[in-house]
N, C-alpha and C positions, 0 to 999 in steps of 0.2 A: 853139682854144677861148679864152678871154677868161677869164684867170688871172684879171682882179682881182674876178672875181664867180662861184669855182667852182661847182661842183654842190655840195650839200646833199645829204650821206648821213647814212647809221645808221651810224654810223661803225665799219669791223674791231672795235674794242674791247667797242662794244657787242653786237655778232653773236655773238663769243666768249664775251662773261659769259653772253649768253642760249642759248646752242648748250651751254654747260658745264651749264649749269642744267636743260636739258633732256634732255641724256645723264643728267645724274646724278638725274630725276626730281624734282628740288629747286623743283616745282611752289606754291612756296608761295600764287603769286596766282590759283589755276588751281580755279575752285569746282565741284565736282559738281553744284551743283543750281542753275537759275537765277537771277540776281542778285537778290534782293526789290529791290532798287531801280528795276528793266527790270518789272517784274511790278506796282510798284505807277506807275510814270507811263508805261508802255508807250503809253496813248492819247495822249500827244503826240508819240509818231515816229509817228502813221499817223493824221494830223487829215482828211487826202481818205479819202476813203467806198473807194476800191479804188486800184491799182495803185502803192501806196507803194515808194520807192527807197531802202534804209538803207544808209550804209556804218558798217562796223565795222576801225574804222585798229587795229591790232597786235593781232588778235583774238585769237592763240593757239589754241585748240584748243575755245573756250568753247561748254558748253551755248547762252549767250543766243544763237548765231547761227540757230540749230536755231528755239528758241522762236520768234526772229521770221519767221523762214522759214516756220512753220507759220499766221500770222497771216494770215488771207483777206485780209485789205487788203494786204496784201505781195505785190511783183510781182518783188523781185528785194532781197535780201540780199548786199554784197561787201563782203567778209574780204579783209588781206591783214597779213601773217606775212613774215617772213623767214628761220623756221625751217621749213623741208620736214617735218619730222615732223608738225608741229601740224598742217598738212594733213593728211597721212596718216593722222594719229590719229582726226584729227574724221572724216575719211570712214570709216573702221572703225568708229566709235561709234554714227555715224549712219546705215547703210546704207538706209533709208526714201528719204534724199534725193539716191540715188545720184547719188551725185560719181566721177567722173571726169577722168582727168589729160590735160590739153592740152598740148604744147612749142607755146608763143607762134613764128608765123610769123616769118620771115628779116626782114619788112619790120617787125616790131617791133626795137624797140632791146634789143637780145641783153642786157647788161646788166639791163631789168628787174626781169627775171625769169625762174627757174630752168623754173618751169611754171606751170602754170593749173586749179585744178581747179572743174570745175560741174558742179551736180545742179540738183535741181527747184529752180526759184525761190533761186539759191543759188550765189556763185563766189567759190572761196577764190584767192587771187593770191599766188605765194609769190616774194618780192622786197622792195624795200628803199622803205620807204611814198615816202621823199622824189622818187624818179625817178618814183615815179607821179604824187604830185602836181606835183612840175614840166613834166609832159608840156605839150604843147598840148592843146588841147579835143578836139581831132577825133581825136586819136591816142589819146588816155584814151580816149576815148566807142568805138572801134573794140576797143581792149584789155580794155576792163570786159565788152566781151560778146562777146567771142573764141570760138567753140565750142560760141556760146547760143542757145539764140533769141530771146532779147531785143534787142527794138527800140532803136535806139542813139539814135531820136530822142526829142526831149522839145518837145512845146508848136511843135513842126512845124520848128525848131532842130534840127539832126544835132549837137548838142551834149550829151551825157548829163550833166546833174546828179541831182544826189541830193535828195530831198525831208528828209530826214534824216540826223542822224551822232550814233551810239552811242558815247560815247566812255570806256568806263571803263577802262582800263589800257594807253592812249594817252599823253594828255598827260603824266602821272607818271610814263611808262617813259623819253620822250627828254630828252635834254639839257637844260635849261635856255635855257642860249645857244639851244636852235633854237628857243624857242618862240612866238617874234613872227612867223617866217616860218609857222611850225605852222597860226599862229591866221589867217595869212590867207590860207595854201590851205584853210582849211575855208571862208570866203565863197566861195573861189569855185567849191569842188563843189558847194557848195548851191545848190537854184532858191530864187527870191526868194520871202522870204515863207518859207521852210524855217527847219529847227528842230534845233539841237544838242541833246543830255540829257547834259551833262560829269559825271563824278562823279571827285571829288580827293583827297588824302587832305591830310590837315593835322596834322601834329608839333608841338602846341600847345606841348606843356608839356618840354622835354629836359634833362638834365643837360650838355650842353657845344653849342657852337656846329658843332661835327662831326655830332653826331646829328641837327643840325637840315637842315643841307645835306648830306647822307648819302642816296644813291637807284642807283639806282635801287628800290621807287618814290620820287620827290620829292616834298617835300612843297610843297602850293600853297594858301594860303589864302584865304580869301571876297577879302581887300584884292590879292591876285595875280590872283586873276581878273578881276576888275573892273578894274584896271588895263589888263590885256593887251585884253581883251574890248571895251570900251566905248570904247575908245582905235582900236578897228576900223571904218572908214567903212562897212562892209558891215553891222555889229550893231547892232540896232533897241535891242533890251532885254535883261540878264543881269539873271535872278532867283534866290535863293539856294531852292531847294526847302525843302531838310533838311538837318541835321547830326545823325550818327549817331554816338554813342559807337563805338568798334571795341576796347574797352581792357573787354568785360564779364566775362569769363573771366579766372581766375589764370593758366592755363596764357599766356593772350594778355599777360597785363600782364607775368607773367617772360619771355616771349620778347622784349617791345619793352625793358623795363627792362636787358635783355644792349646792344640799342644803342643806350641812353641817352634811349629815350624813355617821359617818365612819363605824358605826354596824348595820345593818338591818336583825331582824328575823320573822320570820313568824308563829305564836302559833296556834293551834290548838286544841281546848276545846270541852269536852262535859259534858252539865247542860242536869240534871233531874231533872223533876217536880214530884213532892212528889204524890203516887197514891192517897194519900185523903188527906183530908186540913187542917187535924188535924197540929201544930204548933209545 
C-alpha cells in the first residue's frame, strides 16, 4: 500500500463517540418525524418522472429514508451507517420495507462492511462511508446492489451513479480535514446533471472560539460552502435555499447557551453537477 496517500476513514475516534452515543440513546440528531426540510424541497432529489437513485451518507436510523423510499419516482434509496444498530433499528421501525440482512461476499473487501441490509426499493450499508466512496466504480455499483435486484447499470454504463444525495447529518458529522475529499466523491456518485440538497448547521453567534469549532455537529457556513463547493470542477451552481432559526425554544437556547452558543441557524443548499465535464 502507498503509505504517502493512506485510506480515508471515519476514524476509531469517531466510531466510539458515535457507538457511545448510541448505546447511551443520546440521539440528540435523530428526529421522529421527517425532516420539514426533505418534505418541503423533496421535488428536487426526484426532477426524472420515475426511477430516481438517492443516497443518504451517515443516515443513522432516520424516518427521511422511509419517506423517500415511499416516493413513486424512487427506484432505489442507499443508507449507509457505521453503527449496526441504526440498521437494526430502522428495519424494526419500518417493517413495510422488509429489510433484510446480507454478509457482503468474500470478493468484496471484508473491511467495508460489517453487513448489508435491503428491503423494497431500499439498502442500508453498514460500514465506514469513506471505503465505499473510495471503491472503484464497478465494485461500488456491484456492492450498492448486493442482494437486490437492482440493475447496477445506468444509461447502458455498469457504473451505478446516483441521481441524488440527501445530505443532512453528513457533512457536519465528519471531520473538517476530510471535507474537500468529502466534496468530491460526491461528483463522482452523482450522474451528470444530478442534484445534492446539503443542509448545515451554522454557530453564528458564540461566546468563545471553542464553541465555535466544537462538533461533532460542525459548524459550516453559506461562505464554507461556497468555498468547498464551487471550488469543485464537477459543481455547476451552489444555491443557498433557506436559513432557519434553530434557537426558537428556551429549552433549545439553554441547551446551546451550556456550549456557548448564542446564534444557531440551520442552511439549507442546493449543488448541481454540471450535465457534461466540460470546465
Amino acid at each position: 500500500t502507498n503509505m504517502a496517500n493512506p485510506p480515508i476513514t471515519i476514524t476509531d475516534d469517531v466510531q466510539g463517540f458515535w457507538a457511545a452515543r448510541w448505546s447511551s440513546a443520546a440521539l440528540g440528531w435523530h428526529k421522529r418525524d421527517v425532516n420539514p426540510h426533505l418534505q418541503k424541497y423533496n421535488d428536487l432529489l426526484v426532477e426524472k418522472d420515475e426511477s430516481n437513485r438517492i443516497f443518504v451518507p451517515l443516515c443513522g436510523k432516520s424516518v427521511d429514508m422511509a419517506y423517500l423510499a415511499s416516493n413513486p419516482k424512487v427506484s432505489h434509496v442507499v443508507g449507509i451507517d457505521i453503527i449496526k444498530q441504526a440498521a437494526e433499528e430502522f428495519a424494526e421501525d419500518h417493517p413495510t420495507l422488509s429489510l433484510k440482512e446480507f454478509q457482503p461476499s468474500e470478493s468484496c473487501d471484508a473491511t467495508s462492511s460489517n453487513s448489508i441490509f435491503h428491503g423494497d426499493d431500499i439498502t442500508i450499508i453498514v460500514g465506514d462511508l469513506f471505503n465505499l466512496l473510495q471503491m472503484e466504480s464497478d465494485e461500488r455499483s456491484k456492492y450498492v446492489t448486493l442482494g437486490s435486484t437492482v440493475s447496477t447499470e445506468y444509461d447502458g454504463s455498469t457504473s451505478y451513479l446516483f441521481d441524488s444525495i440527501y445530505d443532512r447529518a453528513s457533512m457536519v458529522a465528519i471531520n473538517p480535514s476530510l471535507r474537500n475529499d468529502y466534496a468530491t466523491y460526491m461528483g463522482d456518485i452523482l450522474r451528470p446533471g444530478g442534484v445534492m440538497l446539503l443542509v448545515t448547521i451554522d454557530r453564528r453567534k458564540v461566546t468563545n472560539d471553542a464553541s465555535k469549532s466544537d462538533g461533532p455537529p460542525f459548524s459550516i457556513d453559506e461562505s464554507d460552502v461556497r468555498q468547498l463547493y464551487e471550488s469543485q470542477g464537477w459543481v455547476d451552481t451552489v444555491e443557498l435555499l433557506e436559513e432557519v432559526d434553530d434557537l426558537t425554544t428556551d429549552d433549545d437556547k439553554k441547551r446551546w447557551e451550556k456550549k456557548g452558543v448564542l446564534e444557531l441557524h440551520e442552511l439549507v443548499f442546493v449543488i448541481r453537477k454540471k450535465t457534461s465535464e466540460s470546465k
